[in-house]
PAGUFI-680429 format. One record per residue (C-alpha): x, y, z; residue number from 1; residue in one letter. Coordinates in steps of 0.02 Angstrom, whole numbers, plus 32768, in hexadecimal, padded with zeros to 4 digits. Each point is the difference from the previous one (the first is absolute). Example, Ala and Ser with C-alpha at 12.3 -4.5 7.8 and 13.67 -1.06 7.14 Angstrom:
# residues 2
{node {8267; 7F1F; 8186}; 1; 'A'},
{node {8045; 80AC; 7FDF}; 2; 'S'},
***
This chain:
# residues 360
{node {B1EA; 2AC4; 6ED5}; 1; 'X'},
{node {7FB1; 7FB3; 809C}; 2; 'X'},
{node {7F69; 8046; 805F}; 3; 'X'},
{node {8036; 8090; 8070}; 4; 'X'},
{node {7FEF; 8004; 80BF}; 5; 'X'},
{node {7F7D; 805C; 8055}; 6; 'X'},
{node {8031; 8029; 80B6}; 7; 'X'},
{node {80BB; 801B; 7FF8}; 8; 'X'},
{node {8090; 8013; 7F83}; 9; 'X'},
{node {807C; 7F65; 7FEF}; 10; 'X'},
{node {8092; 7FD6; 8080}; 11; 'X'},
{node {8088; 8072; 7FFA}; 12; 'X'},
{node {8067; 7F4C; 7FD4}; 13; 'X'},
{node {7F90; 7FF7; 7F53}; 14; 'X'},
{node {804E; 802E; 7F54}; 15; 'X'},
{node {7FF9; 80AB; 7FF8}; 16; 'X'},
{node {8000; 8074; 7F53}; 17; 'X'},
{node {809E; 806B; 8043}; 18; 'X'},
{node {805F; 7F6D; 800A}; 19; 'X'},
{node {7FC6; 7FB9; 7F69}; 20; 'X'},
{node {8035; 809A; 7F97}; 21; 'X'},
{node {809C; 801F; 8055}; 22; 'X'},
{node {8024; 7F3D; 7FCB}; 23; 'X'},
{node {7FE3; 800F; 7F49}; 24; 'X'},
{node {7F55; 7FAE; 8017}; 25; 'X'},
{node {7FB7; 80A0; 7FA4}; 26; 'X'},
{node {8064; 8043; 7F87}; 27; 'X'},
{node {801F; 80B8; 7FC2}; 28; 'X'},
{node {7F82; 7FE6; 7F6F}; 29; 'X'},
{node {7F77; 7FC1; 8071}; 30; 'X'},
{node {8032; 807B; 8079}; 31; 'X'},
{node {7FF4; 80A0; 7F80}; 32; 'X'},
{node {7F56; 7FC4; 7FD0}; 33; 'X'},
{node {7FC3; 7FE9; 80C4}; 34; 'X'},
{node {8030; 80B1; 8028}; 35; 'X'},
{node {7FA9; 8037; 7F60}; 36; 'X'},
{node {7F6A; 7FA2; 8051}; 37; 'X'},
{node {800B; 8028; 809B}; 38; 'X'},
{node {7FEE; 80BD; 7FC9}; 39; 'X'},
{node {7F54; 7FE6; 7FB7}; 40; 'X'},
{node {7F6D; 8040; 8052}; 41; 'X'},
{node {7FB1; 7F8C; 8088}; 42; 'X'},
{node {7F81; 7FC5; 7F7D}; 43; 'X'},
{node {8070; 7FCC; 7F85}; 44; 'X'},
{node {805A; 7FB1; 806C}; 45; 'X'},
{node {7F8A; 7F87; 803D}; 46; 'X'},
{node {7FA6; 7FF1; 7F5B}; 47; 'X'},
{node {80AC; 7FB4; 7FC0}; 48; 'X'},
{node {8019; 7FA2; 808B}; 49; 'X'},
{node {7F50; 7FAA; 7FEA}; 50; 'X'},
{node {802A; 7FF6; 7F4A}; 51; 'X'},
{node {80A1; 7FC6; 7FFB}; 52; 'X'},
{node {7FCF; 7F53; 8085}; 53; 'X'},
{node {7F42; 7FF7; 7FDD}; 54; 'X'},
{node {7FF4; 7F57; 7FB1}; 55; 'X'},
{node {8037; 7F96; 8094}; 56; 'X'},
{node {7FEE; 806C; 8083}; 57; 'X'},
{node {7F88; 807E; 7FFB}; 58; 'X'},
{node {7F64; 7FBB; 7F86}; 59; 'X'},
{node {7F72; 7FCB; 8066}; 60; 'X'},
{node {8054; 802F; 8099}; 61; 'X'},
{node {7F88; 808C; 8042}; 62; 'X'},
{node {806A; 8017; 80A9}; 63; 'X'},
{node {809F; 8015; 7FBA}; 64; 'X'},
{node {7FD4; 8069; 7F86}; 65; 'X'},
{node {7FA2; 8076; 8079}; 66; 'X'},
{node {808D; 7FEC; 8068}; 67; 'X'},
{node {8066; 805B; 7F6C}; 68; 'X'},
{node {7F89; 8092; 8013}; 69; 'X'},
{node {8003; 8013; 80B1}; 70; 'X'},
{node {80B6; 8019; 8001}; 71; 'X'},
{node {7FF4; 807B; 7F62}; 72; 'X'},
{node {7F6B; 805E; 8059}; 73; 'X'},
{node {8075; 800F; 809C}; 74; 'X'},
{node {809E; 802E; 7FBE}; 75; 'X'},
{node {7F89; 80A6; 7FA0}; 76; 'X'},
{node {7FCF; 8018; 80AC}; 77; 'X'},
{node {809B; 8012; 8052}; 78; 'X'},
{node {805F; 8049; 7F7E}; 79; 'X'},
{node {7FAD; 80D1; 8048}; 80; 'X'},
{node {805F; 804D; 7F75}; 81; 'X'},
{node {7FEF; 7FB3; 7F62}; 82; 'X'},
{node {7F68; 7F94; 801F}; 83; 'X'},
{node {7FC4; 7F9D; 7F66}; 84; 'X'},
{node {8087; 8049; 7F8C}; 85; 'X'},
{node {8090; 7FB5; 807B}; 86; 'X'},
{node {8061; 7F6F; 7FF1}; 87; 'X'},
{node {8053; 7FC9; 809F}; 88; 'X'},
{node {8002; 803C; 80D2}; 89; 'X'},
{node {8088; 802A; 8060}; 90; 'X'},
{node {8043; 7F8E; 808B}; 91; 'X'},
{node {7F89; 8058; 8075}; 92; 'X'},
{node {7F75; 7FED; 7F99}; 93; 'X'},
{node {801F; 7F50; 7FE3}; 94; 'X'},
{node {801E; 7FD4; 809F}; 95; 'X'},
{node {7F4B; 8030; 802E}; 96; 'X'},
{node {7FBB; 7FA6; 7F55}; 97; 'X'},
{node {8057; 7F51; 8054}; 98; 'X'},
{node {7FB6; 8026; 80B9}; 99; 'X'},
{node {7F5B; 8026; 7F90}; 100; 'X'},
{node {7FF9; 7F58; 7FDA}; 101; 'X'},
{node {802C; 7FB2; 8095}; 102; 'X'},
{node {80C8; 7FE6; 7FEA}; 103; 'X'},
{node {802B; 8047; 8093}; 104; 'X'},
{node {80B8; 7FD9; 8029}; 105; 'X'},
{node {8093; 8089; 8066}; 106; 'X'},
{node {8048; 80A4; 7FC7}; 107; 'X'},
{node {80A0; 7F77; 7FD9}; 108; 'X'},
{node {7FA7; 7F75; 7FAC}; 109; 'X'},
{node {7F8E; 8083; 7F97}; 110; 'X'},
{node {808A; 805F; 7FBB}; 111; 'X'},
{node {803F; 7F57; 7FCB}; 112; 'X'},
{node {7F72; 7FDA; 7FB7}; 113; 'X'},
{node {7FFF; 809F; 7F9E}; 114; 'X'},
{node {80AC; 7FF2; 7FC7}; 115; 'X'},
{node {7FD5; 7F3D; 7FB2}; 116; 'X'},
{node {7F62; 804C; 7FA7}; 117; 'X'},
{node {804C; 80A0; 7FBB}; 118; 'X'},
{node {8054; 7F93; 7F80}; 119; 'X'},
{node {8051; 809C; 7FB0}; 120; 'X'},
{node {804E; 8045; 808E}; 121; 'X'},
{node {7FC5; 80BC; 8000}; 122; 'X'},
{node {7FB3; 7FFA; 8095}; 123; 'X'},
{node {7F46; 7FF2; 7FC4}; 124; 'X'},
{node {7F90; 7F77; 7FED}; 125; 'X'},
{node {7F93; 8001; 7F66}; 126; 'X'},
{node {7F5D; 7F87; 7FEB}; 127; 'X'},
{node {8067; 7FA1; 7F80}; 128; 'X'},
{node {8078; 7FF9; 8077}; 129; 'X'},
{node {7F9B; 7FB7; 808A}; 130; 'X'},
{node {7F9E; 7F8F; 7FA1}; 131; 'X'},
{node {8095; 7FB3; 7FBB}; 132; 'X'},
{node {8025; 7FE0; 80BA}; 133; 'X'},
{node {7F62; 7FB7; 8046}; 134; 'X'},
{node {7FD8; 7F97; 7F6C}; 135; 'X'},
{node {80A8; 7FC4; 7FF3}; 136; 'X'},
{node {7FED; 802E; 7F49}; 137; 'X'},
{node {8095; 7FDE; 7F77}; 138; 'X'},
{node {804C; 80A4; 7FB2}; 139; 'X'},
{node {8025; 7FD0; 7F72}; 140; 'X'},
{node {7F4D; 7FBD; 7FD3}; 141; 'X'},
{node {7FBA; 809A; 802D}; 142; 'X'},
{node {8063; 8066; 7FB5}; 143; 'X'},
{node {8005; 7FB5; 7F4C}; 144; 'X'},
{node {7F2E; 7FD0; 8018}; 145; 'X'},
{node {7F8C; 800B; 7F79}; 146; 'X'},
{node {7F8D; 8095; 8017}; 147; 'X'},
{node {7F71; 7FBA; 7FA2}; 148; 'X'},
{node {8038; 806D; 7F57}; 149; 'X'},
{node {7F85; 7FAD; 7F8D}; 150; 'X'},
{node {7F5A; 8018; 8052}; 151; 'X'},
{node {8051; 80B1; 803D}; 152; 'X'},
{node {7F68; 8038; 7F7D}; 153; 'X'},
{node {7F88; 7FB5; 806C}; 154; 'X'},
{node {8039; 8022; 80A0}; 155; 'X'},
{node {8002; 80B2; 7FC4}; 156; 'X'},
{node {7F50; 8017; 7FC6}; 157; 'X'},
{node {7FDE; 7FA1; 80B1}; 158; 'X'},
{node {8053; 8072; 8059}; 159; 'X'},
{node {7FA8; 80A2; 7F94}; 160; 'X'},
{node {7F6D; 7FA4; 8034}; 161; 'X'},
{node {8020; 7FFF; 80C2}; 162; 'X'},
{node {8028; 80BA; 8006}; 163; 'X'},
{node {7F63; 8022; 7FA7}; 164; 'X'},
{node {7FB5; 7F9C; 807A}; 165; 'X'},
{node {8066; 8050; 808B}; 166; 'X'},
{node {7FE1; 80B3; 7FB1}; 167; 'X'},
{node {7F39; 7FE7; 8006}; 168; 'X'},
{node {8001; 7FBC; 80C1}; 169; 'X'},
{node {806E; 8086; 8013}; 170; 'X'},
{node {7F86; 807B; 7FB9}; 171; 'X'},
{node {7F63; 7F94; 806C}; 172; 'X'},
{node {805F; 8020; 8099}; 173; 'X'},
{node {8006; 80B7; 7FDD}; 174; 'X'},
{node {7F3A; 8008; 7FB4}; 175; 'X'},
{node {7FD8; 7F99; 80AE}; 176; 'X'},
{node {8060; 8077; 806F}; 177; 'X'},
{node {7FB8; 80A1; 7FB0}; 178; 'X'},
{node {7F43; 7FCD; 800B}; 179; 'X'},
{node {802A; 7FC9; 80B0}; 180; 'X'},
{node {802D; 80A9; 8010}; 181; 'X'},
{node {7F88; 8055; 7FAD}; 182; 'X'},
{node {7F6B; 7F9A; 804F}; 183; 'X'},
{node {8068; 804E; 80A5}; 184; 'X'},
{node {7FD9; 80AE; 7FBA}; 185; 'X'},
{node {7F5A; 7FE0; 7FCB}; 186; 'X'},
{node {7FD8; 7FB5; 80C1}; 187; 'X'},
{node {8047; 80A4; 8033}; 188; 'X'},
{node {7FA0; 807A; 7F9D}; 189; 'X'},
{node {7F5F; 7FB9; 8018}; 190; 'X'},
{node {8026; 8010; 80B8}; 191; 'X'},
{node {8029; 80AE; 7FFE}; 192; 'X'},
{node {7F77; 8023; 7F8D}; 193; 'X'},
{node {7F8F; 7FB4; 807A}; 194; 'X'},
{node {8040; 8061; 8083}; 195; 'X'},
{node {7FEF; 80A1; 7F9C}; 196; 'X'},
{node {7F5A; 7FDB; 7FE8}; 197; 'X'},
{node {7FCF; 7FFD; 80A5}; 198; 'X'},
{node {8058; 8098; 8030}; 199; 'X'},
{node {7F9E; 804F; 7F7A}; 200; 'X'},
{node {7F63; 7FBA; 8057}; 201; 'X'},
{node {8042; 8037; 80B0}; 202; 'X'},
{node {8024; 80AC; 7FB3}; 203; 'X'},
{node {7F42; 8007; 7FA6}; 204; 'X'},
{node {7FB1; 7FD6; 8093}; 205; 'X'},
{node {804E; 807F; 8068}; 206; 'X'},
{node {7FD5; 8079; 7F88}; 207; 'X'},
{node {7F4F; 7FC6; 800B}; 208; 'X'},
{node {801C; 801C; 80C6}; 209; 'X'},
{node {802F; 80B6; 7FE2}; 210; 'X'},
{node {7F81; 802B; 7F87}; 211; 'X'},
{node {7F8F; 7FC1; 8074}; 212; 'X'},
{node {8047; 807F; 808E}; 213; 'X'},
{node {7FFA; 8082; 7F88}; 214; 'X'},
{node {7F4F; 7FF0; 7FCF}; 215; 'X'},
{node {7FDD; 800A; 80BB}; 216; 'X'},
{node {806E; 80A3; 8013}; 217; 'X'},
{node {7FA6; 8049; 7F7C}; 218; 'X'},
{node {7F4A; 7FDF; 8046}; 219; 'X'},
{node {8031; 802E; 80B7}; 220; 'X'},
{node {8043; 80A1; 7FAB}; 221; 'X'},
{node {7F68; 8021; 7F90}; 222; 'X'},
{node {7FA0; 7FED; 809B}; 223; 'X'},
{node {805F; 808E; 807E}; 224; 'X'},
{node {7FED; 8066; 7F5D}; 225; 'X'},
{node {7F3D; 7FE2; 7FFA}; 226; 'X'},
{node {7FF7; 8024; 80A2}; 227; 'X'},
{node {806D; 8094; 8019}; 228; 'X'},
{node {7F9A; 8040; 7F5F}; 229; 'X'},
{node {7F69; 7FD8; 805A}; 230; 'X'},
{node {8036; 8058; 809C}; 231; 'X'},
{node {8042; 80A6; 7FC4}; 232; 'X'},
{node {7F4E; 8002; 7F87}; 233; 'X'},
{node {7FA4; 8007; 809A}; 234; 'X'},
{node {806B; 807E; 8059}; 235; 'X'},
{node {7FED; 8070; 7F73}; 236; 'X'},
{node {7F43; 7FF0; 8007}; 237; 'X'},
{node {8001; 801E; 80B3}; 238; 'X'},
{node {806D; 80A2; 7FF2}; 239; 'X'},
{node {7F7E; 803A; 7F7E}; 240; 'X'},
{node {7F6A; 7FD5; 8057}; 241; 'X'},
{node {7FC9; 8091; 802E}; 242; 'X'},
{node {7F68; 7FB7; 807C}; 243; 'X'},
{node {8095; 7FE5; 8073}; 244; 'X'},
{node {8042; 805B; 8078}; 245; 'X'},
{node {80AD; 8076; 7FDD}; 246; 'X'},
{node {8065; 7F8E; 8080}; 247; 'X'},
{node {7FD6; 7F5D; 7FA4}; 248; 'X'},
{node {8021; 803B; 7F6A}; 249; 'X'},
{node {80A3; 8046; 801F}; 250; 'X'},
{node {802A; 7F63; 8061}; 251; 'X'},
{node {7FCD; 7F9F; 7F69}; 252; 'X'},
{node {8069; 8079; 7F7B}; 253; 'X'},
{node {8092; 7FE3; 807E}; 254; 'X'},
{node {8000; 7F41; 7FFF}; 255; 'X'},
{node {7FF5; 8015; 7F33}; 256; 'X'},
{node {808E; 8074; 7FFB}; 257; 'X'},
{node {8060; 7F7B; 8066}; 258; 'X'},
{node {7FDA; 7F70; 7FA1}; 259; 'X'},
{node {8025; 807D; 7F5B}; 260; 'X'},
{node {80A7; 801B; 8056}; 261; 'X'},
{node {803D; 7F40; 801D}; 262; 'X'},
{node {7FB9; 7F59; 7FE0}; 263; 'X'},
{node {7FC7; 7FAB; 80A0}; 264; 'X'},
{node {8078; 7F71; 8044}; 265; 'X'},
{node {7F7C; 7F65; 7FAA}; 266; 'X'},
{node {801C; 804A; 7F56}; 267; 'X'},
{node {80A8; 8018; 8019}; 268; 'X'},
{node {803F; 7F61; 802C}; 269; 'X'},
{node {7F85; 7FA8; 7F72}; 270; 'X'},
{node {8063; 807B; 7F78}; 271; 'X'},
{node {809C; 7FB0; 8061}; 272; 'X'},
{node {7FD4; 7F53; 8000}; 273; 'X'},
{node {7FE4; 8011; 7F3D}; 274; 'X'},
{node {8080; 8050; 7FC8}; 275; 'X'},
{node {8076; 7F81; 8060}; 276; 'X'},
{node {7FA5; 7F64; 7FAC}; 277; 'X'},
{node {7FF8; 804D; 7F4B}; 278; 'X'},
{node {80C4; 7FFE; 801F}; 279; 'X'},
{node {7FEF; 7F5A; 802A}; 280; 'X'},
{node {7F8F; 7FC0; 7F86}; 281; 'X'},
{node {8073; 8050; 7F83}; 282; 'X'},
{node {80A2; 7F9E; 804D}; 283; 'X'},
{node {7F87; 7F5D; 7FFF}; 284; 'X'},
{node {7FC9; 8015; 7F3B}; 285; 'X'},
{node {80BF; 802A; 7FCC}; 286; 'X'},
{node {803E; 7F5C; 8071}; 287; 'X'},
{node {7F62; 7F98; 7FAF}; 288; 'X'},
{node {8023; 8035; 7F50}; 289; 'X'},
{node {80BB; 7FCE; 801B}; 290; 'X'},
{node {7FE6; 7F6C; 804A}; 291; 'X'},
{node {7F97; 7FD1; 7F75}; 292; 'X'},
{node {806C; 803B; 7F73}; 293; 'X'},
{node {809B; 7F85; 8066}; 294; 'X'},
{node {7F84; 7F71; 7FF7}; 295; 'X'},
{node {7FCA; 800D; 7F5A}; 296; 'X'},
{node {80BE; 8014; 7FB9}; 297; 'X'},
{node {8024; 7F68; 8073}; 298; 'X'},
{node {7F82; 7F95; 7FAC}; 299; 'X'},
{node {8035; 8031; 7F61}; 300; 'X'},
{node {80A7; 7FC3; 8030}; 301; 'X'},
{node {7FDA; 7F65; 8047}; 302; 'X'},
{node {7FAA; 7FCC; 7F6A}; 303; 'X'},
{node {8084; 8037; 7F9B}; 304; 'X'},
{node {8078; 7F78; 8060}; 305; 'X'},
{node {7F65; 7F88; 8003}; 306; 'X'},
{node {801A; 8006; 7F5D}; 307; 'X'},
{node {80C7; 7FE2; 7FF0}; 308; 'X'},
{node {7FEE; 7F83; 8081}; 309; 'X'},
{node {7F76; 7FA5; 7F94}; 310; 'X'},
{node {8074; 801F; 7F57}; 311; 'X'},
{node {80A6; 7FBF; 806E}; 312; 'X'},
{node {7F8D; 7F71; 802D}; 313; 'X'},
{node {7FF5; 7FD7; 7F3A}; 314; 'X'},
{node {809C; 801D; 7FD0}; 315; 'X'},
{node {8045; 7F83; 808D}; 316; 'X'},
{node {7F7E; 7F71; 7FC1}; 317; 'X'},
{node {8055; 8023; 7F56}; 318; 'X'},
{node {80AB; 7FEC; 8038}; 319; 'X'},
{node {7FCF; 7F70; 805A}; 320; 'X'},
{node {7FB0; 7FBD; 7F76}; 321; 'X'},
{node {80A9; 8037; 7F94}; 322; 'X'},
{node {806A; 7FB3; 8067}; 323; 'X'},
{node {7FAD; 7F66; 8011}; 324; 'X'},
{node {8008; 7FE4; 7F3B}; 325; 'X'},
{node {80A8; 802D; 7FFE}; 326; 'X'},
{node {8054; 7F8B; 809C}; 327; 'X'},
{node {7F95; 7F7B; 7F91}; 328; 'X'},
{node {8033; 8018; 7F60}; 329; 'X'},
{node {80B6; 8003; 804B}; 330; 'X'},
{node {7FD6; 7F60; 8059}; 331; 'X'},
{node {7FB9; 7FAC; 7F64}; 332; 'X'},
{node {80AC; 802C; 7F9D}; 333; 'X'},
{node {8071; 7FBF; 8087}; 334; 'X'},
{node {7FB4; 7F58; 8027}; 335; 'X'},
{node {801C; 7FEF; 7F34}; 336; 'X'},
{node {80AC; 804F; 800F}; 337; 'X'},
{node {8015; 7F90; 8092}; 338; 'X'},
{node {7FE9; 7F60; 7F9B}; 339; 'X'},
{node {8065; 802A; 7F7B}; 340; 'X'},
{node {8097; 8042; 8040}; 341; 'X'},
{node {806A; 7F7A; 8045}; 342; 'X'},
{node {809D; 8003; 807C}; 343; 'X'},
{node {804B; 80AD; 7FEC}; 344; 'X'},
{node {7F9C; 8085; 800C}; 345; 'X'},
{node {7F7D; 7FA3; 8075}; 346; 'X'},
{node {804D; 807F; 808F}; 347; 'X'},
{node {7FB8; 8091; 7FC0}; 348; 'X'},
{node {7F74; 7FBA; 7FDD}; 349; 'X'},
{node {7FD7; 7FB5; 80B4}; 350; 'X'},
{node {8024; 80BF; 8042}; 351; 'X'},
{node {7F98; 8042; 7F85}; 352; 'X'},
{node {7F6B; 7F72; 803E}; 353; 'X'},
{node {8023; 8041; 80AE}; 354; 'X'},
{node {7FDB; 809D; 7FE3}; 355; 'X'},
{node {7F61; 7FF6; 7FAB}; 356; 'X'},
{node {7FD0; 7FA4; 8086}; 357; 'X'},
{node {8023; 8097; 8072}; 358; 'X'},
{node {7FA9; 8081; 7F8F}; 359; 'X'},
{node {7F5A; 7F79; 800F}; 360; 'X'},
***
């Protein structure tokens, strides 16, 4: 195994895997067991591969070994159907995985290139497959690799660890998002409570306005009354008084009888005036009391959501607090795990350091 490039694949005139299976240089057995590799999800694949050539290749070599991952992460990406739970791309697919990472070559060359990775001939490429390819990396040795069976125990509990740890910053992520939201809510209802407030004000104030008009109505028509009242009592005295003469007091009984008859225009547009602002003030007092019931059930609902927004805050710290514990405790029990496993098995551990680095 010798470093692989970065910037392009090898000359077409290097020692290609197509050639070196249809020589013999991998046999059946070797073969069987590649396919049976190459089928593994993307994951497995490079967790073997890192595995299988750790000791002089991959252990305390940071860039390669993120190099690994970047190539796993892109092959999920590609591959739209199957995602995480696929395996390999077709030659499409891997065509733009190689001009991804900078080996661009022609339509002629590429395909050429994909026919010397797909070591199996079925017209895919799996990650096994490529990394085989860019590392240069011997078949058989992968193939027949120690997995790291003995500290499998302690890889396991590692990895039950991680997804704990995953699980809880999983769960933070969601805690974080919903009192984001809720403080949204909260924003929101105190807003329209504040604004149903002040319509409630607006509305009280107008009703204030009317009564006012109304109490003025009310006067101006007590006072046409008083003095209609006032009138007619003096025509009737004068029509009575019998010191006058028979012409003024028939004029007077006349002017009586009219005023009897109909209300004179003063008085009638005061009884006008009020009845049209008792309307109104009634309009005004059923807008007011609305308005007021609106702002008082929007209060009540904004500090209902002040509320969840102030509980969402809580539970968030929590989770925070949860997940903190958690990516710790994982990170505690791999750096041991780390130590003790040796050679095989160091792959999946280095993927499983990676990603607890991500959830931090």
């Amino acid at each position: 195994l010798t470093t692989p490039c970065t910037s392009s694949l090898p000359a077409l005139a290097s020692i290609s895997f197509r050639k070196a299976a249809m020589s013999g240089k991998v046999d059946k057995k070797d073969m069987q067991k590649l396919k049976e590799l190459s089928g593994k999800k993307y994951r497995d694949q490079a967790v073997w591969f890192l595995n299988a050539f750790w000791v002089n290749h991959f252990e305390g070599n940071y860039p390669n070994q993120e190099k690994v991952w970047n190539y796993l992460h892109k092959f999920i990406e590609l591959d739209l159907k199957k995602k995480k739970n696929g395996c390999e791309l077709n030659e499409f697919d891997a065509h733009r995985f190689l001009e991804h990472f900078g080996m661009t070559l022609s339509v002629k060359d590429m395909r050429e290139k994909l026919r010397e990775i797909d070591i199996d001939f079925n017209k895919h490429v799996s990650l096994t497959e490529f990394l085989v390819f860019d590392f240069k990396a011997d078949v058989h040795h992968l193939v027949t690799a120690s997995q790291g069976e003995k500290d499998m125990d302690k890889i396991n509990e590692a990895q039950a660890l991680l997804e704990k740890a995953q699980a809880d910053a999983e769960a933070c992520r969601v805690a974080l998002e919903k009192a984001k939201e809720a403080a949204e809510v909260a924003r929101e209802s105190k807003l329209l409570a504040i604004k149903a407030e002040n319509e409630a004000k607006k509305a009280e104030a107008e009703l204030r306005r009317v009564e006012g008009e109304a109490r003025a109505a009310a006067d101006a028509l007590k006072a046409e009354e008083t003095k209609l009242a006032n009138k007619k009592k003096n025509l009737k005295a004068k029509s009575q008084n019998m010191d006058l003469g028979v012409v003024k007091r028939g004029k007077a009984a006349s002017m009586l009888a009219a005023l009897e008859a109909k209300d004179p225009l003063p008085l009638q547009r005061a009884k006008i005036t009020q009845a049209a602002v008792v309307k109104k003030c009634e309009k005004a007092t059923k807008k007011a009391a609305a308005a007021t019931a609106k702002a008082v059930k929007a209060r009540e609902v904004a500090e209902k959501d002040e509320e969840a927004a102030q509980a969402a805050k809580k539970a968030s710290e929590d989770a925070v607090v949860a997940a903190e514990k958690a990516i710790a405790a994982a990170e505690e029990f791999l750096e041991k795990v780390k130590q003790e496993v040796k050679g095989a098995g160091k792959g999946k551990v280095s993927r499983m350091r990676i990603m607890i680095d991500h959830e931090r």
